[in-house]
N, C-alpha and C positions, 0 to 999 in steps of 0.2 A: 504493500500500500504506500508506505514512504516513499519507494525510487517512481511506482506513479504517480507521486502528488512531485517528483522533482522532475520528471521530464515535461510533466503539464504545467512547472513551473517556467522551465527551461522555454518553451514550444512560445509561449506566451512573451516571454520576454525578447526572442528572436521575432514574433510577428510587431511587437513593438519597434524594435529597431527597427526593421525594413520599412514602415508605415514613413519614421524620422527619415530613415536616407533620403526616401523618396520624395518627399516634401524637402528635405533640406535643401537638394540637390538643383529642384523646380526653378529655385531665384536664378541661377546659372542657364539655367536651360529655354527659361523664359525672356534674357537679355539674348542669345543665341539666337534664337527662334524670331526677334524681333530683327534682329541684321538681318538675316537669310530672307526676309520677308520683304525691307528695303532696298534688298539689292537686286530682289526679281522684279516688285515693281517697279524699279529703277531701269532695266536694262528692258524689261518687255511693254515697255507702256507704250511707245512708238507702234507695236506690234498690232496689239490687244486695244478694242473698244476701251472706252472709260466706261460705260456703266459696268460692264463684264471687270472689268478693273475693282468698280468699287463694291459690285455686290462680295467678289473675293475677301475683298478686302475686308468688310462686315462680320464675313462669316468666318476671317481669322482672328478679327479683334473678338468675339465674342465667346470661340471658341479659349483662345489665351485668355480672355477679359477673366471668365469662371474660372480656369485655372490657378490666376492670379488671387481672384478672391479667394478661392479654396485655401489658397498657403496662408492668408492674410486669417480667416479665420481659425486654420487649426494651429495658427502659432498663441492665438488667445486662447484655445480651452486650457484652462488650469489644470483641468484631468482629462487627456485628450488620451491616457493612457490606457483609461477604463473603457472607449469607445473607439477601439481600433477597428475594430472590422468595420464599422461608419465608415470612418473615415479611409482605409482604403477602398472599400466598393465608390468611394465618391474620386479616388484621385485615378480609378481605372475606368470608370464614365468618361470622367473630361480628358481620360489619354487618347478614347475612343474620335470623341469628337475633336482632339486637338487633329488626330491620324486622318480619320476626315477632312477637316477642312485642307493639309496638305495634299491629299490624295485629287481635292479639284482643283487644287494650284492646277494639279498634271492636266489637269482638263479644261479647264476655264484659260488657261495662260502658253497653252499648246500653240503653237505658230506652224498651222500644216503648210505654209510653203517657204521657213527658216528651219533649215536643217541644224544648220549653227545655233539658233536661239533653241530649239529643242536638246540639244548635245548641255548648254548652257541648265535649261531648267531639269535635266533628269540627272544633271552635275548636283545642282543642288539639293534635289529631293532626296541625292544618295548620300549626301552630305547630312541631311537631316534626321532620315532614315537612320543611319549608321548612330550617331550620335545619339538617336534615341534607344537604339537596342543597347549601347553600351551603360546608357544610365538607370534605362529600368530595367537591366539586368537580374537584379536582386529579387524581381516580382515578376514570373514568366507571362504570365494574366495579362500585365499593364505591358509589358513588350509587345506581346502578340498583338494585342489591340489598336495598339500604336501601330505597329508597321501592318498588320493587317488593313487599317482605315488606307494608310498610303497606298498600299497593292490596286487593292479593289476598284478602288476607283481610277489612278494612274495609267496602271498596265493595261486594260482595253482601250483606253486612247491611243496609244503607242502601236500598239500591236493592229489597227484600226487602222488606223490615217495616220501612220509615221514612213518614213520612208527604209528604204533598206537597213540604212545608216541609224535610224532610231528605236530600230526595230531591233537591232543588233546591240542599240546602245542598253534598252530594257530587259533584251536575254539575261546579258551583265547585269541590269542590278539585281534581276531575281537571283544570279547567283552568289554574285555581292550578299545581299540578305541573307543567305541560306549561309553565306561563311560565317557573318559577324554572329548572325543570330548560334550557329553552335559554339561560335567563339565564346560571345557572351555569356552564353549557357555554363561553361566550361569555369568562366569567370569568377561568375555567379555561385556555381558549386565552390567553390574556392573561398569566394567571399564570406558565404554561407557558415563555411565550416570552422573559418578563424571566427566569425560572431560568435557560431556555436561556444568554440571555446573559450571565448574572452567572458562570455556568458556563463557557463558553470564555474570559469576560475572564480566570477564576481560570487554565485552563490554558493562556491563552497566557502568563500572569504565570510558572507553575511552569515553561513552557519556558522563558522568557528568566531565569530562576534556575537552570535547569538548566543551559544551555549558560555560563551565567557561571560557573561552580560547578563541574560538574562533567563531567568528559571525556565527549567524543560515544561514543566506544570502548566503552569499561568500563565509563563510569557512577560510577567514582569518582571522589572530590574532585580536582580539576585544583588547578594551583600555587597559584592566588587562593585558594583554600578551604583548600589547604594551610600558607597564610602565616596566615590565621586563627588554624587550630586549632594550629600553632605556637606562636603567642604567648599562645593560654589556655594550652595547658599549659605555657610558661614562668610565666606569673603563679600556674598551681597550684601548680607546683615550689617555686616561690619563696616564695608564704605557706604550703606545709606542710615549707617546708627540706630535701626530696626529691629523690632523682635522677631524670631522665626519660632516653629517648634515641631516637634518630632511625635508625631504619636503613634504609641503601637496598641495592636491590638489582636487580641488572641480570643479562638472561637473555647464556647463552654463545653464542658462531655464531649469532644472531638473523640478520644480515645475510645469512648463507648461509643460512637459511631462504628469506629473500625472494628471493633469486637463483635459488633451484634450484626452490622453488614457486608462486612468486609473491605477491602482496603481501594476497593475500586467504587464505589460508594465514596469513600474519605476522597476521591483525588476529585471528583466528580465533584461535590461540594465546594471543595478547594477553588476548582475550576471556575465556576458561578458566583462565591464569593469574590473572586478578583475583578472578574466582569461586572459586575456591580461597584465594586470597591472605587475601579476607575474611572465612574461615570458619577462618582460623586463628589469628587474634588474639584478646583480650575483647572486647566488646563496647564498652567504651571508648576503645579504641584507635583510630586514623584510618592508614587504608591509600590513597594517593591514586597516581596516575597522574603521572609528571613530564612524558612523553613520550618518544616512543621505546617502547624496552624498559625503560623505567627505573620502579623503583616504590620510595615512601618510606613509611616508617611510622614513625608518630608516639608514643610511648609515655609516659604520667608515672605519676608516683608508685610507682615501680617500690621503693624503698626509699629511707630516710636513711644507710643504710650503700654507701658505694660500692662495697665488694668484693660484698654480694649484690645491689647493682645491676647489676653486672656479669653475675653469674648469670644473674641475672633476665633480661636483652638477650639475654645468647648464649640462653637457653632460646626465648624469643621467635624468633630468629634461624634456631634449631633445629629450631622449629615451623611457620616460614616454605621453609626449605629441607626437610621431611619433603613437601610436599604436591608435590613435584616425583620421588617415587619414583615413585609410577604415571605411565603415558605418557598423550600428549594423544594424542584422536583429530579426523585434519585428513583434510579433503576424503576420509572414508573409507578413513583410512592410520593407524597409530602412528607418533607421533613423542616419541621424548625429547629432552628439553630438562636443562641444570642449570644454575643460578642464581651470581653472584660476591654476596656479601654486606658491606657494611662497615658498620662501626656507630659511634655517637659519643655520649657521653652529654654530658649538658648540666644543669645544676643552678641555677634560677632564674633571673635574667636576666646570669648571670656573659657568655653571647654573645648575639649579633641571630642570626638568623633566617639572614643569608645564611652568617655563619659555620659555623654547624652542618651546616648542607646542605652546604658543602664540606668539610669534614671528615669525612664521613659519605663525600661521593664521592671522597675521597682514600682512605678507608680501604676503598673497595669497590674501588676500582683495585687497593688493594693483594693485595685477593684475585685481581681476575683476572687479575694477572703472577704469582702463587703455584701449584707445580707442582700441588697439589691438584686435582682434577674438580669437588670441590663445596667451596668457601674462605668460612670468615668470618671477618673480620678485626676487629680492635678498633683504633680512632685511635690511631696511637702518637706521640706527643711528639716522639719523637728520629729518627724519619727523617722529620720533618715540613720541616729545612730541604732534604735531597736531593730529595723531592718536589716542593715549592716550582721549587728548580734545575730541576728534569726539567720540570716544564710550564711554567716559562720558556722553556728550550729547543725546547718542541714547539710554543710559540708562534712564535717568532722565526721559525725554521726556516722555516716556511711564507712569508717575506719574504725569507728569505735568498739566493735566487737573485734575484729581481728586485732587493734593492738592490746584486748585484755581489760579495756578500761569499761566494761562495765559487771557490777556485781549481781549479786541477789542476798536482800535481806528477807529476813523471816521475821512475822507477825502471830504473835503464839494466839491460839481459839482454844477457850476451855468451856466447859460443861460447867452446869449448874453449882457443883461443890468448888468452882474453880479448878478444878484441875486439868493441866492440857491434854487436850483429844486430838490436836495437830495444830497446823500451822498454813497461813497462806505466804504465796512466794510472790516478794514485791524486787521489781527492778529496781538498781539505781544507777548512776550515772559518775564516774570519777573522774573529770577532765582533769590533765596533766597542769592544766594551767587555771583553770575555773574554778577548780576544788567541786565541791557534790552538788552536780545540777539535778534540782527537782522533778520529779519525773511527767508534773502538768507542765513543765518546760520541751522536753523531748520529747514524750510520748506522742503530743499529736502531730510533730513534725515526724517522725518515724512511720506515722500513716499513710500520711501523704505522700511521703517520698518512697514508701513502701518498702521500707527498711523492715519494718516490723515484721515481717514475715520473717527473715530467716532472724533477727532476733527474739521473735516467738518460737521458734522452732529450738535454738539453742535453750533459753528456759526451760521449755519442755524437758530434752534432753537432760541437762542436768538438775530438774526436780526429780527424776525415774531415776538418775544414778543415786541421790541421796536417799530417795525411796527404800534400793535395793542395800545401801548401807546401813542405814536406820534396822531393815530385816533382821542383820545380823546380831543385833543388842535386843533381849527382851525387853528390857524399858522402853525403849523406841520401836519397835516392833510393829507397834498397833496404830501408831501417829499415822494419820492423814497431811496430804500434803493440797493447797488449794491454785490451782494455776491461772492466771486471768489470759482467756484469748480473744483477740483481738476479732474486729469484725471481718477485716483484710484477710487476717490466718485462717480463717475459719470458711472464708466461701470462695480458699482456694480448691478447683479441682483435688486433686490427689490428699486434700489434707487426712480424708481417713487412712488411709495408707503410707501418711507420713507418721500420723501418733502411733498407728499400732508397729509402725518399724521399730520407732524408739523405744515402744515398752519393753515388745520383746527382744531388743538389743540388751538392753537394762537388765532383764532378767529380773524388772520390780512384781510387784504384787499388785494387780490396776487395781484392784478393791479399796486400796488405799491414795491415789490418786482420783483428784477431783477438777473438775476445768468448767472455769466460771464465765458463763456468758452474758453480755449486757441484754435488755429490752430492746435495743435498735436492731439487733441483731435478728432478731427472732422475728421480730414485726414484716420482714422481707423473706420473701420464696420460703413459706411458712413447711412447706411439704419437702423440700431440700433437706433445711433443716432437724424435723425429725429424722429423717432416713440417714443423716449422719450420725444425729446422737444413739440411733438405737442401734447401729453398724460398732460401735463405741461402746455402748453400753454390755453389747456382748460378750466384752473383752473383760468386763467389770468397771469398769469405769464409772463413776458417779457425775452428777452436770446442777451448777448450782447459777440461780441466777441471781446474777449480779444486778447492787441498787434500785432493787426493786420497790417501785410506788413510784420512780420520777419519771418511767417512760409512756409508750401508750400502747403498751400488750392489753388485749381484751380479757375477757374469763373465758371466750371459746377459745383461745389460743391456748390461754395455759392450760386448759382444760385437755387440751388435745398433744401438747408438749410432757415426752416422760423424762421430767425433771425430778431430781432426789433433797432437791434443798431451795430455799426463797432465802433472799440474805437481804437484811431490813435497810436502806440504804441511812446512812450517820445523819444525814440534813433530820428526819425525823427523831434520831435518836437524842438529837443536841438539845431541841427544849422540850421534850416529852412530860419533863414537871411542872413546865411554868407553859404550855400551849395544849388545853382538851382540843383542838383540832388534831394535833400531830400525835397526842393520844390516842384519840379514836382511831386513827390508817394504821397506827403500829399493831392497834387489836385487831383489827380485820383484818390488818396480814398474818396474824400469828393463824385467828381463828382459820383465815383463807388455807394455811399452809397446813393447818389441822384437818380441814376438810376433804382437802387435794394429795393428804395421806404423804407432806411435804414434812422435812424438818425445816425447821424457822432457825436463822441467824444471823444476831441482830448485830451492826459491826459501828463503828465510833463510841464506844461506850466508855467515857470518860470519869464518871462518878457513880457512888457508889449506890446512890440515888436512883439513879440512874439502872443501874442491872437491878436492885430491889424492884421496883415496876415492872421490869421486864419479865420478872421471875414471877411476879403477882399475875400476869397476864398470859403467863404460860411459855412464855421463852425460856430456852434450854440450853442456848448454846449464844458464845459472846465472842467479843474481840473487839481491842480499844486498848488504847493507851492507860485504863485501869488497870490494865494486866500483864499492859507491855507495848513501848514502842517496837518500829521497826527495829532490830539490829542485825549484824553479821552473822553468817553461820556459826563462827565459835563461841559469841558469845550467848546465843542462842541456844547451843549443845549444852554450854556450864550452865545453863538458866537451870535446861531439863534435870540435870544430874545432879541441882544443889537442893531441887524441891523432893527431889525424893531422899532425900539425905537430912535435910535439914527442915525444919516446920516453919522458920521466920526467912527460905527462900523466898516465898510466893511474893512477899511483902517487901523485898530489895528487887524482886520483877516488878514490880507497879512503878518502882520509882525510876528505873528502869538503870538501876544500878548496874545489871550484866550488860 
């Protein structure tokens, strides 16, 4: 399909040129044509009538006269490119009638009793004749027409009422004709074949600018073309003292495009977004492709006043985000899409090139964490160092399991007597240089960037090695261990085949492992989700749902989820004495979790107040900083081994002395 869209590209450009020669060639041929004209009425007028003179004469200016205009207008059409076949079918008519009206020179200007003045005028016709085959050589059509209009009419006068001598003289030019015209021919192949090639050099030139330049996709300017026309309109900006500004902007769920319809879907969107994209700008403006979903635009001279350069962006910005009302149509489907926008202005060459582009993508980030549907944001100053911080973080992170720096502490859960029944396993975070980053710091950046998966996957892992060590001590034997996974970890394909690798890698006991899931979690592909935990469940495994009461699971949900445990989320547990609302949810979850044949565990339990009620309303099971911060694994081991040794341990765990 390519090398046919390049020879019909080729084909096209070769009938353009030949269209040019032959008009360019016309102003030459039209000063010629006018000699040869005065030199016959010149020499044959003595001869020939005058009216017979001047009707000639009429029907050569007429025939020239159109020719003349013809060149006169196709030098004005702007796009005379687009209506080539026009305009040759127009310049081989008036070749016709130009051949014509020479053809009645031969007859109108005949002197049947000057052998001499006829030897003179079939001189000229073969003079004109000739001249014509060698210029419209290039166009076989507009030759033939030409010298055919001479023949036709010519040669039966000659051959008619010429004498020996003229008769002799016309054999000669038909064969005169017959030479030039294979000559020409010959020429013209020739001609032909260096266009050809000066012609593909040209298009293979504009592909290898093309592909340097600009994206295969879209067809817009790519980065290289974009770093250009960056830096003219910084030097615009700069000598007219002008704001400019840069906006990018990146589509929303692109990724779940290509997941759910595949990647020719995503280019196809891609495709329609830029056609849109650059029908919404001036004409001065540069709309270019970064990759990805990602698209920038380049803007200057917007004003000297910053406040209505400001206007003037978000107007822009406005005009960029309106072309995303109407839906795209993909593989014969509607699909909407809505764009995150950020924008950054720039005033002469106060930044380089790569500054601007990140400030632009800092403040387009900033739209797509903004609860808005359709966000444009302006670069702001003052959250430029937390930004800075956050993708520091999101870099590191991604190194931060392989160089070791992150832990696991333990959170002891004990039964009603206080005494531990296990433990959940919380992340933490040891930057070399930050010291212990909290984990509502990382964690949701870990989501995003989808790290958390294979740092879920490691947890896992070594909660089931601890598991299978714990085995080995009857004190620890019986401990339960509580895992939190992720919602990422969890509605990956293979996840059930990644836990039970690990279990049985571990060689733990699953009856003692348990894996806590949130309410967001469950509330989606509700049928998914059973079929993995019951897959799981097989194995032993226990599934306890995590912060329960602050999400929007229904009662047919949980009713139809085989969970082993509800775990009371801390926002309730915090004012339970001093709030009968936050009362009342804690008794309905217990009673719920009685009903549902669930154990109840109620987790922030801070005061002592605090588990008394809990214990009044039928909770069994705690965990809370009454009984123990997070700590490290060892000191978490001496916690276990000092309470069964000692009676005044439990009461140096509250304080959280180990």
């Amino acid at each position: 399909m390519r090398a046919l869209n390049n020879t019909t590209a080729e084909s096209s450009a070769l009938h353009i040129e030949i269209v040019d020669m032959l008009y360019g060639n016309n102003r030459r041929s039209l000063l010629a044509a006018f000699i040869v004209m005065a030199a016959l009425l010149l020499v044959q007028r003595h001869l020939i009538a005058s009216p017979i003179l001047l009707i000639w004469s009429v029907l050569f200016l007429l025939a020239y006269g159109a020719r003349a205009f013809l060149t006169y207008q196709y030098a004005k059409d702007p796009v005379r490119e687009a209506h080539t076949r026009q305009w040759l079918q127009w310049f081989r008519a008036t070749s016709l009638f130009c051949g014509i009206a020479w053809g009645l020179a031969g007859i109108l200007l005949f002197p049947e009793s000057d052998t001499e003045h006829q030897a003179f005028l079939i001189f000229a016709l073969v003079g004109v004749c000739g001249a014509g085959i060698v210029i419209y050589s290039v166009d076989t059509t507009t030759s033939n027409l030409f010298t055919g209009g001479i023949l036709l009419f010519m040669i039966p006068r000659f051959v008619l009422h010429g004498t020996q001598l003229s008769l002799a003289l016309a054999v000669l030019f038909i064969v005169y004709v017959i030479y030039v015209t294979v000559a020409g021919r010959s020429l013209a192949s020739s001609l032909r074949d260096n266009i050809m090639l000066r012609i593909a050099s040209n298009l293979d030139n504009k592909k290898v600018h093309q592909l340097a330049y600009y994206d295969f996709l879209t067809g817009l300017p790519n980065r290289r073309l974009l770093t250009d026309r960056l830096n003219q309109s910084f030097a615009r900006c700069a000598r007219h003292k002008s704001y400019g500004a840069v906006i990018c902007l990146d589509l929303n769920n692109f990724k779940g495009l290509n997941d759910s319809k595949g990647h020719q879907a995503g280019d196809e969107l891609l495709q329609q977004v830029a056609a849109r994209l650059s029908l919404s700008l001036r004409k001065r403006d540069t709309i270019a492709r970064m990759g990805g979903d990602e698209f920038i635009a380049v803007l200057d001279d917007l004003s000297k006043d910053k406040a209505e350069a400001v206007v003037a962006a978000h107007r822009a910005a406005e005009n960029m985000m309106a072309v995303f009302s109407a839906p795209f149509e993909l593989q014969d489907s509607l699909y909407r899409t809505s764009p995150s926008i950020g924008i950054c202005l720039f005033m002469g060459d106060h930044f380089d090139e790569a500054e601007v582009l990140r400030r632009s993508d800092i403040a387009m980030y900033q739209a797509k964490k903004s609860d808005k549907l359709n966000s444009i944001q302006m670069y702001d100053e003052t959250l430029h160092p937390a930004i800075e911080q956050r993708a520091s973080l999101e870099n590191e992170l991604a190194f931060a399991l392989q160089a070791n720096q992150l832990l696991l502490y333990y959170q002891v859960q004990v039964n009603a007597d206080q005494q531990p029944i296990g433990a959940e396993v919380l992340l933490r975070w040891q930057h070399p240089t930050l010291g212990m980053i909290p984990p509502d710091q990382f964690i949701p950046i870990a989501e995003e960037t989808g790290d958390i998966v294979p740092i879920g996957h490691w947890v896992l892992a070594q909660a089931c090695q601890q598991l299978k060590h714990w085995a080995d001590s009857a004190h620890t034997a019986g401990l339960k261990l509580s895992v939190n996974v992720s919602a990422k970890q969890f509605s990956q394909p293979d996840f059930v085949r990644q836990v039970t690798e690990i279990v049985l890698a571990s060689g733990c006991d699953a009856r003692h492992l348990c894996l806590e899931l949130t309410e967001s979690l469950i509330v989606k592909n509700i049928d998914e989700v059973i079929g993995k935990i019951k897959a799981l469940k097989a194995l032993g495994i226990t599934f306890s749902l995590d912060d329960f009461g602050i999400g929007q699971s229904s009662l047919s949900v949980l009713r139809r989820l085989p969970l082993d445990e509800l775990k009371i989320d801390r926002s309730f547990i915090k004012d339970i004495a001093h709030n009968n609302y936050d009362s009342f949810i804690v008794q309905t979850i217990i009673n719920m979790g009685k009903n549902l044949s669930h154990s109840v565990i109620a987790e922030g339990v801070e005061l002592q107040q605090q588990m008394t009620m809990l214990q009044q309303m039928g909770c069994q099971r705690f965990q809370g900083y009454l009984f123990s911060k997070p700590v490290p694994l060892a000191e978490f081991e001496a916690c276990l081994q000092a309470i069964l040794t000692q009676p005044e341990a439990l009461a140096r765990l509250q304080t959280g002395l180990y």
